[in-house]
C-alpha positions in Angstrom: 29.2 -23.5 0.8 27.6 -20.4 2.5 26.0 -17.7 0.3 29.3 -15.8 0.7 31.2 -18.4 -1.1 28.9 -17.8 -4.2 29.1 -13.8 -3.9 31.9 -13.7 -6.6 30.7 -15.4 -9.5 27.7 -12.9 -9.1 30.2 -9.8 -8.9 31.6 -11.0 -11.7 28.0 -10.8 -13.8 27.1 -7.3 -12.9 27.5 -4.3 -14.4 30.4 -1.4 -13.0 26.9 0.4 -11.8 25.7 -2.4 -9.6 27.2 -3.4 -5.9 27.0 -6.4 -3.7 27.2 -5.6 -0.2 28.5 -7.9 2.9 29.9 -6.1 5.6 26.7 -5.6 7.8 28.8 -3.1 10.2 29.1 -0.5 7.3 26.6 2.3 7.4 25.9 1.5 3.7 25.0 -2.0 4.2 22.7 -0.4 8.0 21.3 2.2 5.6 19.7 0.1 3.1 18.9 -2.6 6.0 16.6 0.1 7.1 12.4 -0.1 6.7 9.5 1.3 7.3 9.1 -0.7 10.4 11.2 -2.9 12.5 9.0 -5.5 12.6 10.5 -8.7 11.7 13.7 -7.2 10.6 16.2 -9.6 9.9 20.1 -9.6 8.5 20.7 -10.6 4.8 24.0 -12.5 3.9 24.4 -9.4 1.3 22.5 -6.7 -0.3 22.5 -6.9 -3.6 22.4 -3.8 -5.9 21.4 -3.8 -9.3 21.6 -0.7 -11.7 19.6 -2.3 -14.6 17.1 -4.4 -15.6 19.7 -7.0 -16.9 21.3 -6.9 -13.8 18.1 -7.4 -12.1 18.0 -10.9 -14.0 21.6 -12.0 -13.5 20.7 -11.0 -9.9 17.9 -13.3 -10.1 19.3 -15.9 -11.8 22.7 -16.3 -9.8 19.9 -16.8 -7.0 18.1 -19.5 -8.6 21.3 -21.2 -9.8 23.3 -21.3 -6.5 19.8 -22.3 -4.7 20.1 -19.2 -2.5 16.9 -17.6 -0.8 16.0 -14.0 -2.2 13.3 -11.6 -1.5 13.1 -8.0 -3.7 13.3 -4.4 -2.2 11.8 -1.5 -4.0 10.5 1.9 -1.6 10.8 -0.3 1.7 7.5 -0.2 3.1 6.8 -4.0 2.6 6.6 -5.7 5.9 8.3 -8.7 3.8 10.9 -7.3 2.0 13.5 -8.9 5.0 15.4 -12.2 5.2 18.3 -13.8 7.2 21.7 -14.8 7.0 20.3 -17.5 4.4 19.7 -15.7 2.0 20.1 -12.0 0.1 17.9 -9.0 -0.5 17.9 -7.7 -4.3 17.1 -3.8 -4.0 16.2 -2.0 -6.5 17.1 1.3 -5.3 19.9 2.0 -7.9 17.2 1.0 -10.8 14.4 3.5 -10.9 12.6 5.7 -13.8 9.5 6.5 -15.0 8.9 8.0 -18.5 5.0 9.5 -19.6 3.7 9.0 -23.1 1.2 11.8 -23.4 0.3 10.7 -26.8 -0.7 6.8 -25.8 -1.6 8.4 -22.5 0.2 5.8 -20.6 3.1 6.1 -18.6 6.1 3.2 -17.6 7.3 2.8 -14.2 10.9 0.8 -13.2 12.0 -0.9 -10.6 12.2 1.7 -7.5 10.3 4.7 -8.4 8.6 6.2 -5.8 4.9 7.3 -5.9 5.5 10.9 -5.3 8.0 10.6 -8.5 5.1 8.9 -10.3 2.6 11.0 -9.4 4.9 14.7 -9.9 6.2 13.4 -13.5 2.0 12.5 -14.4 1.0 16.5 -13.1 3.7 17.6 -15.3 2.4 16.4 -18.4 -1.2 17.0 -17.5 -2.1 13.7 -16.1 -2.4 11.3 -13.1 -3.0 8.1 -11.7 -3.9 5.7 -8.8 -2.1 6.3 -6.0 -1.9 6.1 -1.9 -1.4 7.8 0.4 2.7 7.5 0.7 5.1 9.7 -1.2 8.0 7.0 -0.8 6.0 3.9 -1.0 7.3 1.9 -4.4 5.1 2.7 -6.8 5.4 -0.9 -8.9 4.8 -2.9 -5.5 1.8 -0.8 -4.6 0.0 -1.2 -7.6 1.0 -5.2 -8.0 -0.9 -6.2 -4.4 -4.0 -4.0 -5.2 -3.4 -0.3 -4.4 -6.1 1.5 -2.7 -5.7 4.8 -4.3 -7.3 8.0 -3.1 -8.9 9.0 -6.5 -10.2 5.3 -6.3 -13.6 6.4 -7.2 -12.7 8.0 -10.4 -9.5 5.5 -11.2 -10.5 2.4 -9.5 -7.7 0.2 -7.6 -3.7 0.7 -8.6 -3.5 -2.7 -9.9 -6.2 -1.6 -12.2 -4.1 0.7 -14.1 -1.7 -1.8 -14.9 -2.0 -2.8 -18.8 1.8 -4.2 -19.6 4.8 -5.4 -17.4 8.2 -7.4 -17.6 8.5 -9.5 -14.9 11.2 -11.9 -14.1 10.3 -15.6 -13.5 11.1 -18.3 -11.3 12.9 -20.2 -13.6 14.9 -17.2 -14.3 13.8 -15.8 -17.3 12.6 -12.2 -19.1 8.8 -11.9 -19.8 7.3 -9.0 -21.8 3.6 -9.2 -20.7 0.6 -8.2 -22.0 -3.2 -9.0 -23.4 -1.4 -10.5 -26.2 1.7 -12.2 -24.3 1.1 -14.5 -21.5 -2.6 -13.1 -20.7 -3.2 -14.9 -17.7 -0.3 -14.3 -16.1 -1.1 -10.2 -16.5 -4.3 -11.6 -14.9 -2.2 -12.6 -12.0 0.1 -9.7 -11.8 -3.4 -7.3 -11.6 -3.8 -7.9 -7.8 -1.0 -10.7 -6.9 2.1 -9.3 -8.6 4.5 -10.0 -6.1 3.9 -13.7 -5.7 4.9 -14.2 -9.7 8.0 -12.9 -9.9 9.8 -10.1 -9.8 8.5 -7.3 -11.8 10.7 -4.8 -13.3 9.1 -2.5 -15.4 5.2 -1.8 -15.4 3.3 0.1 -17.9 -0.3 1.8 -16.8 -3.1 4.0 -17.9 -2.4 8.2 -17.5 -4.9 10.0 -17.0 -6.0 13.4 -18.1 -6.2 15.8 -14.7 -9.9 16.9 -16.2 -10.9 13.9 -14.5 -10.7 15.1 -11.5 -13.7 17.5 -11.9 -11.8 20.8 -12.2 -9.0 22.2 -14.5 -6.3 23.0 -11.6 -6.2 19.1 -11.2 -6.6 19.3 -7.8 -8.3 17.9 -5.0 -10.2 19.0 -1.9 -8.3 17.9 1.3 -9.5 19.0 4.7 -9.1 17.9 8.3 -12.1 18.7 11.1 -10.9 17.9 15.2 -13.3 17.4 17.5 -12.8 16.1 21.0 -12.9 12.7 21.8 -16.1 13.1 23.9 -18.3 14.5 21.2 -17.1 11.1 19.4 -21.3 9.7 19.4 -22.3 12.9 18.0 -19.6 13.2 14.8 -19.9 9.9 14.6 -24.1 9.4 14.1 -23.4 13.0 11.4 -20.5 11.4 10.1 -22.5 7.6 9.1 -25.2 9.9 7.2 -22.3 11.9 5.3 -20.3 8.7 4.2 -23.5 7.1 2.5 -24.6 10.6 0.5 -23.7 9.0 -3.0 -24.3 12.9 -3.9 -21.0 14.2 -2.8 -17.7 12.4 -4.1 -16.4 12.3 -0.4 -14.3 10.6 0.8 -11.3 10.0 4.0 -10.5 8.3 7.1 -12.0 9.2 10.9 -9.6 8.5 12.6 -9.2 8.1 16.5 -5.8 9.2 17.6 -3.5 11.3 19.9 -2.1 14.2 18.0 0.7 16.4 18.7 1.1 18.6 20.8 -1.0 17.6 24.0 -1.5 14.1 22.4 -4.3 13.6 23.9 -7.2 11.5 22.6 -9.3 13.2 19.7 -11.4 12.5 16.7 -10.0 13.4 13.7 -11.6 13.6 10.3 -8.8 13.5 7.3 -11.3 14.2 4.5 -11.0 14.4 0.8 -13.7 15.8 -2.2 -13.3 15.4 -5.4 -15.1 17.2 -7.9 -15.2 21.0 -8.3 -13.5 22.2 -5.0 -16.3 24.7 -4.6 -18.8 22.1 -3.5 -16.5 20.4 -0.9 -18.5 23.1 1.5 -21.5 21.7 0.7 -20.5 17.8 1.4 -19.3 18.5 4.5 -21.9 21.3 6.0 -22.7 18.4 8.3 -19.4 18.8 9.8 -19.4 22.4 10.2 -22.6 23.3 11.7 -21.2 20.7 15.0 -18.1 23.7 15.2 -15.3 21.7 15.2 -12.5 22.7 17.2 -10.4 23.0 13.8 -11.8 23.2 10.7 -9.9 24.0 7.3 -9.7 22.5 4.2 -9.0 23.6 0.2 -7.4 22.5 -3.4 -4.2 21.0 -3.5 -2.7 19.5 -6.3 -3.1 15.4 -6.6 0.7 15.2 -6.6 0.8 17.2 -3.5 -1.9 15.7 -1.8 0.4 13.1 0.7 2.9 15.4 1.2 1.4 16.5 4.8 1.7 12.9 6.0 5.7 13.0 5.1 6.3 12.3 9.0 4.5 8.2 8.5 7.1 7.6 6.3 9.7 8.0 8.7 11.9 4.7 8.8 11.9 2.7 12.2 9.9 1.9 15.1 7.6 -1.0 15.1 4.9 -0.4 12.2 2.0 -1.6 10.2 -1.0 -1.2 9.1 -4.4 -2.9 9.6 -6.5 -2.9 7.1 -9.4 -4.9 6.5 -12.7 -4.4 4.4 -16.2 -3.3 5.8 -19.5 -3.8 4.7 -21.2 -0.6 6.9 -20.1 1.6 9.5 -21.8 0.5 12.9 -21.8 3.8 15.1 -22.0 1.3 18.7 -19.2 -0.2 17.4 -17.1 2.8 16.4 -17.6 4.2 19.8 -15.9 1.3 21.1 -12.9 1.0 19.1 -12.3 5.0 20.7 -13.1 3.5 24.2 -10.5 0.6 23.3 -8.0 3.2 21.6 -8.0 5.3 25.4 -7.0 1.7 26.7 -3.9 1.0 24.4 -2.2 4.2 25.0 -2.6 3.7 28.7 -1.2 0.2 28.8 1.1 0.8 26.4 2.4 4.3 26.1 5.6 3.7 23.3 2.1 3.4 20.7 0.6 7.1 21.5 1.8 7.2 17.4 -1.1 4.3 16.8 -4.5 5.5 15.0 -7.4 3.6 14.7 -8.6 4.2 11.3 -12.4 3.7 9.7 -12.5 5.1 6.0 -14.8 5.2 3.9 -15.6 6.6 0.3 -18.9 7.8 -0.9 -19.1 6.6 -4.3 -18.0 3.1 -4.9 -14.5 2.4 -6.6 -14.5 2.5 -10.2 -14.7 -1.4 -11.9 -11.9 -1.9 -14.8 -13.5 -3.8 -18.1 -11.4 -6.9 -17.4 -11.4 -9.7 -14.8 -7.8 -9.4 -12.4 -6.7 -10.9 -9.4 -7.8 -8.1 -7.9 -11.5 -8.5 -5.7 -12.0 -5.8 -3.6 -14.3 -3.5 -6.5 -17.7 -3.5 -4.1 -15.4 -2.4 -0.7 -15.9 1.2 -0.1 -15.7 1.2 3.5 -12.4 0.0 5.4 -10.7 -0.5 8.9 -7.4 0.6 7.9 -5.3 1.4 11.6 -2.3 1.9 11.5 -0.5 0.6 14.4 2.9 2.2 15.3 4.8 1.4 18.8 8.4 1.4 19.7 9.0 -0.8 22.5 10.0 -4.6 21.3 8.5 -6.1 24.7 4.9 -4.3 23.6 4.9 -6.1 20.1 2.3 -8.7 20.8 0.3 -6.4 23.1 -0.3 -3.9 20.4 -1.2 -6.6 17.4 -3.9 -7.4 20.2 -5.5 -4.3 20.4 -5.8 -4.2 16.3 -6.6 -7.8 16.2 -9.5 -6.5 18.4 -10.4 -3.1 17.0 -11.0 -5.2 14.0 -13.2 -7.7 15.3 -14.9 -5.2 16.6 -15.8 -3.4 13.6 -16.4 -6.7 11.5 -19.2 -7.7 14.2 -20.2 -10.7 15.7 -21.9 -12.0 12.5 -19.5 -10.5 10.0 -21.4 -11.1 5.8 -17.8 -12.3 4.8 -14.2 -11.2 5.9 -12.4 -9.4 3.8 -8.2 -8.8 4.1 -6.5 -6.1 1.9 -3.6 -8.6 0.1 -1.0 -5.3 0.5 -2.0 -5.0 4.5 -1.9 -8.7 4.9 -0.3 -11.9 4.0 -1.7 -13.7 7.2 -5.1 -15.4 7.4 -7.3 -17.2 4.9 -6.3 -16.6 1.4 -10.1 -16.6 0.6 -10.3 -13.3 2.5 -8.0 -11.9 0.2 -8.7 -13.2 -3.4 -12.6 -13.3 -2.9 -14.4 -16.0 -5.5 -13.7 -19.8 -6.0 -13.1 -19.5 -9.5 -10.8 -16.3 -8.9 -8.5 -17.9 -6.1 -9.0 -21.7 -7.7 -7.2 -19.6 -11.2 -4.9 -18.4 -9.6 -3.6 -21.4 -7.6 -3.5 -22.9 -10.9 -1.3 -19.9 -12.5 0.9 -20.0 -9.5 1.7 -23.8 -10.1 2.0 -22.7 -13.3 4.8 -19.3 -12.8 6.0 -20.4 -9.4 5.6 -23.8 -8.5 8.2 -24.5 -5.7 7.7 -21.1 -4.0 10.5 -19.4 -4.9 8.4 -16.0 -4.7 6.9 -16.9 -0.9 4.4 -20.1 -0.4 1.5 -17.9 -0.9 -1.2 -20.0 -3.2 0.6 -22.8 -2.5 0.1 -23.8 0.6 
């Protein structure tokens, strides 16, 4: 039987609000098909469509019962989220919510909901939380593989704020979980969510704007240009700047072509939080070298993605690097920007491509529990992201971040260290630091997942 053959005895499970869809050549089916990036974009047998939790589980457990290949789609950013004719994609776009508690000062998050949603429903009732940098990244998938946030010095990691879920298992069942309920397995969901199941509901910490230093809960975002031939200079100012523990800074220097001469400059996308008043006086390093632009003020928390809107464009070949640091090397810096003037001239289609170091001042906040999560003493970060659209340049391009990386690691890097939501390649050590840490949660995996039904990753 082909997966079609078993399409409907599932029909005949879901609710009237849920869909299956099989006919690739309607726009539906090509509209949902569509990602973040192209890369490794495959065709599903059908695209299933749940508009409830429960539907979510009969979903999952038609899969598991018919022996049918699966993987989950929430906002569409996930480089994985794709899968052949073999099998079917759940998405979760007709299943979303999020509901704030401002007594408990917690909020609950379902299956799609965005992190502009998240983070615009939080400001409304005075509060906020971890998030990224992407307005219509999932919010649940972001915060199960780690989440660098960009209030991570005052909130810590995403996956930090995560205190209850309900997660669907591998052997097809409904878990409410908790400290009280299944312990280890909210262990495992802190940092390594997506390889337990898949998760329906979260529940995390809000909280109170104040914490952001002022009462507009806003933060400080800024952007100094300089040209790309002043790049020693900003650079040697810029290494001082990012290790004053006196300023909450905090931001990416990026090396880039923007719009509309695209031609090769140094960008600094900087934030400050704190009182917005002394954002001045953190980066008086950067204006006394008179940038070429220089602005900068408060914006609220829940607006503070909304001026990289154009990233989250769908298509093209796209991802992003991003590995941890343990310094900022100014020799090597200054040859990532001499390697960055050699991508875009051999391949043109990735003028769109940034090559990213970022950093934060003050190191990420630690949680008062143990999670999957190991990233708590990164503060500085290679995070490119790499963004082409000619097919025949795909391996050319991974080339030039596989060596921008390098790079900035060194010759004699301490230890390597992957960012689990960047990357699902490369040596699982690098990505669940600590025998004991990665040696649990193989165990918990054999435990949850043991034939792989949610990828091979802890198994293999």
């Amino acid at each position: 039987m082909t997966v079609l053959d078993h399409i409907p005895l599932l029909r005949q499970t879901l609710s009237p609000g849920s869909d299956v869809l099989i006919k690739p050549e309607d726009s539906e089916f090509q509209e949902l098909l569509a990602r973040w990036t192209d890369i490794d974009r495959k065709e599903p047998a059908a695209i299933i469509l749940p508009s409830s939790e429960n539907d979510c589980l009969k979903a999952v457990q038609w899969a598991l019962h018919s022996s049918i290949p699966f993987v989950a789609r929430s906002g569409g950013h996930s480089e994985w989220s794709t899968i052949d004719k073999h099998g079917v994609i759940i998405d979760l776009s007709r299943f979303s919510g999020v509901e704030v508690d401002a007594e408990a000062k917690t909020a609950v998050l379902r299956g799609s909901i965005l992190s502009k949603q998240v983070a615009v429903s939080l400001a409304e009732a005075g509060f906020f939380t971890a998030l990224g940098n992407g307005n219509n990244v999932g919010a649940i998938p972001y915060m199960l593989g780690g989440g660098v946030a960009i209030t991570t010095s005052t909130t810590g990691f995403g996956s930090d704020q995560i205190l209850a879920a309900r997660i669907i298992t591998a052997n097809g069942e409904l878990l409410s979980v908790d400290e009280d309920n299944h312990p280890d397995l909210l262990y495992a969901i802190r940092g390594a969510g997506q390889f337990f199941g898949l998760v329906t509901e979260l529940t995390i910490k809000a909280l109170p704007l104040s914490l952001l230093g002022n009462d507009a809960g806003a933060i400080w975002v800024g952007s100094f240009v300089f040209p790309i031939d002043r790049a020693e200079e900003v650079a040697t100012v810029m290494k001082d700047l990012m290790d004053d523990g006196r300023y909450a800074t905090a931001g990416l220097m990026m090396v880039m072509a923007p719009p509309p001469d695209r031609r090769p400059a140094l960008v600094i996308a900087a934030r400050y939080e704190g009182n917005p008043d002394d954002a001045e006086k953190a980066y008086a390093p950067l204006y006394k070298l008179s940038p070429v632009i220089a602005n900068g003020g408060p914006v609220p928390i829940q607006n503070t993605s909304d001026s990289r809107a154009a990233i989250g464009a769908k298509g093209d070949f796209k991802r992003f690097g991003v590995v941890g640091l343990h310094g900022f090397n100014v020799n090597s810096f200054l040859e990532t920007v001499e390697l960055y003037k050699e991508l875009i001239a051999e391949c043109p289609d990735a003028i769109n491509t940034a090559f990213n170091f970022q950093w934060w001042s003050t190191p990420p906040r630690k949680p008062d529990f143990e999670s999957a999560m190991s990233l708590h003493d990164i503060r500085y970060w290679q995070n490119n992201l790499i963004w082409h659209t000619d097919a025949r340049n795909r391996r050319k391009v991974d080339e030039y971040n596989d060596r921008c990386i390098a790079i900035m690691r060194g010759p004699n890097p301490i230890e390597l260290v992957n960012y689990q939501n960047g990357t699902r390649d490369g040596p699982i050590e690098c990505r669940y630091r600590g025998i004991e840490r990665l040696a649990r949660l193989r165990q918990l995996k054999k435990q949850w997942d043991p034939s792989g039904v949610f990828t091979r990753q802890l198994l293999d």
